[in-house]
Structures are given as C-alpha cells and as structure tokens.
C-alpha positions in Angstrom: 0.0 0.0 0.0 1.1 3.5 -0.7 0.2 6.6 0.9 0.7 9.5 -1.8 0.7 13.0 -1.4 -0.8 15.8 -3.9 0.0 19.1 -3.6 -0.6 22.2 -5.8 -4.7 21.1 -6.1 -7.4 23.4 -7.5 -9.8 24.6 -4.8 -12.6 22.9 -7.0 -11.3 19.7 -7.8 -13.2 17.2 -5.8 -12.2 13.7 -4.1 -13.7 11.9 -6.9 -12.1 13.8 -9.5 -8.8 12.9 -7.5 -9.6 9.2 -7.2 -10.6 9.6 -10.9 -7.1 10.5 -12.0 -4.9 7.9 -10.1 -7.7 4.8 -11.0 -5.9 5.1 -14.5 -2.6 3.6 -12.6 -4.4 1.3 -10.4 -6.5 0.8 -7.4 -7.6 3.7 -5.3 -8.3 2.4 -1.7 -8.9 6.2 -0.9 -8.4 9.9 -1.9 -9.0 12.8 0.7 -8.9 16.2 -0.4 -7.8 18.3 2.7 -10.2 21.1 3.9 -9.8 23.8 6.3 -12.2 23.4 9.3 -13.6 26.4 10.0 -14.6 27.3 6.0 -14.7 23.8 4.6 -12.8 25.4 2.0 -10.0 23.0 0.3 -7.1 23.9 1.2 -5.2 22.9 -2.2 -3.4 19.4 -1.5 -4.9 15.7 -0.5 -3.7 12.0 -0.2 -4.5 9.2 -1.7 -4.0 5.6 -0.7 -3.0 3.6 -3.6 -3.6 -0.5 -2.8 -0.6 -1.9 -4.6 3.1 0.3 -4.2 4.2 -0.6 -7.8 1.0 0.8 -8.9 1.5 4.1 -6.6 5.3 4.6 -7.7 3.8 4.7 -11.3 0.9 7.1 -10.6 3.6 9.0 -8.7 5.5 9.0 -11.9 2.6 9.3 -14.2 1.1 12.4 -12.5 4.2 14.6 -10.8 4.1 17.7 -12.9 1.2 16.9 -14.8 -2.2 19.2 -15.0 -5.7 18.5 -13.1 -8.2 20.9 -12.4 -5.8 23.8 -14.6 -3.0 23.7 -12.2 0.3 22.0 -12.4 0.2 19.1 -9.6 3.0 17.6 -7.5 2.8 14.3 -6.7 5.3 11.8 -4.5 5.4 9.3 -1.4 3.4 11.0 1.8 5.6 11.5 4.8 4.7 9.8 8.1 2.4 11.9 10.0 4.1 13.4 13.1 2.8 13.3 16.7 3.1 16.9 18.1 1.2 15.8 20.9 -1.3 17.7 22.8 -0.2 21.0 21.5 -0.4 22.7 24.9 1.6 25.7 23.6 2.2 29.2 25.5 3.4 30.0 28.3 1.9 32.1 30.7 2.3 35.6 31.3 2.7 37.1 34.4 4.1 39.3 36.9 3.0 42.1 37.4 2.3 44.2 40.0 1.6 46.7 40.9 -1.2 49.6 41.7 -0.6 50.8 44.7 2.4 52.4 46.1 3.5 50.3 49.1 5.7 52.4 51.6 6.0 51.7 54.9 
C-alpha cells in the first residue's frame, strides 16, 4: 500500500475527480482532499491511498508535474504523520504588580 501525497490542487477539484485520476494507474483504496475546518474550503493538497506500491510509484510517476483541475500538480510518497502531541503551547504571562504604592 502507498500513501501519496498531492500538492498544488485546484480549490474545486473534488475527491472523486482525485480518485478519478490515479484509478488510470491502479486501485484507489482512498483519496482525501484536505479542507480547512472552520470554512470547509479545500485547502489545495490531499492523499491518496493507492492498494498496490508498484501501482503508486507509477501514478507518482505518471502524474508529478502533470495538470488536473488547470493547475500544475505535485505528486510523491506522503511523509509519516508526526505526533506533536497535545499542543499545549504558550506560556503564561505574568508578573505584574503593581497599583498601589507600598511604603511603609
């Protein structure tokens, strides 16, 4: 099984346009076109899950640098998702002080 990535996508190409395009090299177990949250908007790249690797290393092939949906794609092996864990993220802020003038 290969996981592929596409970058460089036309906001209106669709998942089965996607799947559409790599079927000519083989079997599509998936494609995802990748979509920001808050608009649902794509967000111009996706995967796609080929079920055989020789038949993902030649839609790699086939497709890097070729057109779909008027752009010029790019095409190649999807890197392992990293863990960044919980996110968590930004410290706190702090100090302070002050107001009132404290003499004694």
């Amino acid at each position: 099984m290969t996981n592929i990535y596409v970058g460089n996508l036309s906001f209106d190409v669709s998942e089965s346009q996607l799947q559409e395009a790599f079927a000519a090299f083989g079997d599509v177990n998936k494609a995802n076109v990748v979509t920001d949250r808050m608009t649902g908007r794509s967000r111009g790249f996706g995967f796609v899950e080929m079920a055989k690797d020789d038949e993902g290393k030649a839609a790699i092939e086939g497709l890097n640098g070729s057109e779909l949906g008027g752009r010029t794609i790019t095409v190649n092996v999807a890197k392992p998702k990293v863990d960044r864990g919980r996110g968590g993220g930004g410290g706190g802020g702090g100090g302070g002080g002050g107001g009132r003038d404290r003499r004694w």
